[in-house]
C-alpha positions in Angstrom: 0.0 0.0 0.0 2.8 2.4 0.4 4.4 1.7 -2.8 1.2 2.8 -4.3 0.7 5.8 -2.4 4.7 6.9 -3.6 3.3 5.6 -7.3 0.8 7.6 -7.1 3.0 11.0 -5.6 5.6 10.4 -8.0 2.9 10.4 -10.9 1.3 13.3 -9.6 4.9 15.4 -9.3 5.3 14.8 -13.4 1.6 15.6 -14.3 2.5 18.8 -12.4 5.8 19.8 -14.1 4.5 18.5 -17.4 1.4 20.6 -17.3 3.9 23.8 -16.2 6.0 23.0 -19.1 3.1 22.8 -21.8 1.6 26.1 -20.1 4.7 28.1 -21.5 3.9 30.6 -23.9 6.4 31.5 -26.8 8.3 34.6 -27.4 6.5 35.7 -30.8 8.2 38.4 -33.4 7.8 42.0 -33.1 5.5 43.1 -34.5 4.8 46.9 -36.4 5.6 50.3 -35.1 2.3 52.2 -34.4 1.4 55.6 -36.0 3.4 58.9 -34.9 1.6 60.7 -32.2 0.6 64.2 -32.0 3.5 66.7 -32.3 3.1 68.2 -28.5 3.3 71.9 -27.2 6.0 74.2 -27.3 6.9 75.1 -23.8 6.1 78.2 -22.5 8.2 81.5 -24.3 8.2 85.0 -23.0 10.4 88.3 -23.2 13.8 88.0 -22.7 14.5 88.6 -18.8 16.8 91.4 -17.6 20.1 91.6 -17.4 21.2 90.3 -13.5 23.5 92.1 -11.3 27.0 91.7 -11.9 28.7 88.7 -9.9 31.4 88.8 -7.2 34.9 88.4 -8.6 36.2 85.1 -9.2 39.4 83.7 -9.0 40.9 85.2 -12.1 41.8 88.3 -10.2 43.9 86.1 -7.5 47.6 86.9 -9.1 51.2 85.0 -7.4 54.4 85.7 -8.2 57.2 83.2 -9.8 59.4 81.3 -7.9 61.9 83.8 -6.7 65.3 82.8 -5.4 66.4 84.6 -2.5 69.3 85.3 -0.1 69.1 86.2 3.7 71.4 88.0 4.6 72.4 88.7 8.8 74.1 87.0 11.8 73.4 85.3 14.8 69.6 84.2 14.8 68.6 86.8 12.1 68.5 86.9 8.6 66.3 88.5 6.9 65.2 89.0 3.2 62.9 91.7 1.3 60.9 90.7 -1.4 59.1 92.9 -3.9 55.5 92.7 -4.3 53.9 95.2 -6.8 50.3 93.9 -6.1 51.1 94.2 -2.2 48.5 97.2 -2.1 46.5 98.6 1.2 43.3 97.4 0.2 44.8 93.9 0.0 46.5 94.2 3.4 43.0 95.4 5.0 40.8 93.1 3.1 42.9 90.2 1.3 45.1 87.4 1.8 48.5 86.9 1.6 50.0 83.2 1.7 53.5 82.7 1.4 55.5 79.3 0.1 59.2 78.8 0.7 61.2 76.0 -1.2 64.3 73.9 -0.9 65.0 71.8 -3.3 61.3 69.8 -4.2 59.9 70.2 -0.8 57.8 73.5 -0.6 56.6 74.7 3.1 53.7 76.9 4.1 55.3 80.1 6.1 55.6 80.6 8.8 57.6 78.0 9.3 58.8 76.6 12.7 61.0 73.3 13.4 62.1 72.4 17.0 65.6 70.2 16.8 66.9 69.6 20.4 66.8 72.8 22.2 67.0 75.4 18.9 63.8 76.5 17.5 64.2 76.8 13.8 61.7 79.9 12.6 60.9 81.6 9.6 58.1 84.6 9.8 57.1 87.4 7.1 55.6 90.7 7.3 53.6 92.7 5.2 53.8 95.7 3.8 52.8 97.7 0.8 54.2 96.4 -2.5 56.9 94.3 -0.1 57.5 90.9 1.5 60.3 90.6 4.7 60.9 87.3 5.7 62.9 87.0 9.0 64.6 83.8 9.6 66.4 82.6 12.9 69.0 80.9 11.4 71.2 81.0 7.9 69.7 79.8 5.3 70.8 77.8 2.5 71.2 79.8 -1.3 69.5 77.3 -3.3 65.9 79.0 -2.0 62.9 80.4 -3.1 59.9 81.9 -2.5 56.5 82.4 -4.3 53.6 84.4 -2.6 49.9 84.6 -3.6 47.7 87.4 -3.0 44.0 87.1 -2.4 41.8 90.0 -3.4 38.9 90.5 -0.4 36.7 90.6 -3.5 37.5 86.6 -4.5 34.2 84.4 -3.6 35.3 82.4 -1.0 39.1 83.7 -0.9 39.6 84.0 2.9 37.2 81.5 3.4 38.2 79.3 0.6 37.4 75.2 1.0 41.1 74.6 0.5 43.8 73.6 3.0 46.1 76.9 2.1 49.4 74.8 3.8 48.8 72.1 1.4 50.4 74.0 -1.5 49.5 71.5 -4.2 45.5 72.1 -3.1 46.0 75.9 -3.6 48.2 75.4 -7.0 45.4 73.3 -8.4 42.5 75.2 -6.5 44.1 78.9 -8.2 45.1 77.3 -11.4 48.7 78.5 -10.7 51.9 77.8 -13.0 54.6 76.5 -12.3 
């Protein structure tokens, strides 16, 4: 009796996946492409609107100088160096920004600059004035330096305030579009 009961199971398990099988439809051919619809509305046209007010001021006015090489000259724990900076005006010390980069070799740092090696603290500090540069240093350094500043209009959107990291000079060269 219980041979017949699994006959009968196993009989009933192939009706049921021959029945799915036959209810299978098949994947006929395309068939035409209908008529075009309607051509639809033009959207909405009106006058010309005015003329908006005139944006801030981008980065195009943000101007750098080229690498300058430069000597300190002094004794002791001071040497200093002037550099010229024709764009160094008054309205960009009262409203702009001034970064400056200093370079030995291929390794450019964000000034100022400070390095503690034992007891001696290694410094290098500028200050600002119209159409100059000064940078003091604590100790002599080397000839084969240079120098490249950018100034920062207080007009440029975002200058001060600018999403960049302004130590990371690679982020402000590619941020300011600047040539090397």
């Amino acid at each position: 009796m219980k041979s017949i009961k699994r006959l009968f199971g196993m009989l009933a398990v192939l009706a049921a996946v021959i029945f799915m099988d036959a209810c299978k439809a098949e994947k006929g051919d395309v068939g035409p492409a209908g008529p075009a619809g309607p051509t639809g509305t033009p959207g909405a046209t009106g006058a010309t609107g005015a003329t908006g007010a005139t944006g801030t001021t981008g980065t195009a006015n943000v101007s750098y100088s080229d690498w300058v090489n430069v000597t300190f000259v002094g004794s002791g724990n001071s040497y200093i160096v002037n550099v010229a900076a024709p764009k160094l005006t008054q309205d960009i010390l009262d409203k702009g920004d001034v970064h400056v980069y200093w370079k030995i070799g291929t390794s450019i740092y964000y000034l100022p600059y400070s390095q503690t090696l034992g007891s001696i603290a290694y410094t290098i500090f500028q200050i600002f004035t119209v159409g100059n540069i000064r940078l003091t240093a604590s100790y002599a350094i080397s000839s084969s330096t240079a120098i490249r500043y950018v100034i920062i209009p207080g007009g440029v959107a975002g200058g001060r305030k600018a999403a960049i990291d302004y130590k990371n000079y690679d982020e402000v060269k590619t941020y300011y579009g600047l040539k090397d």
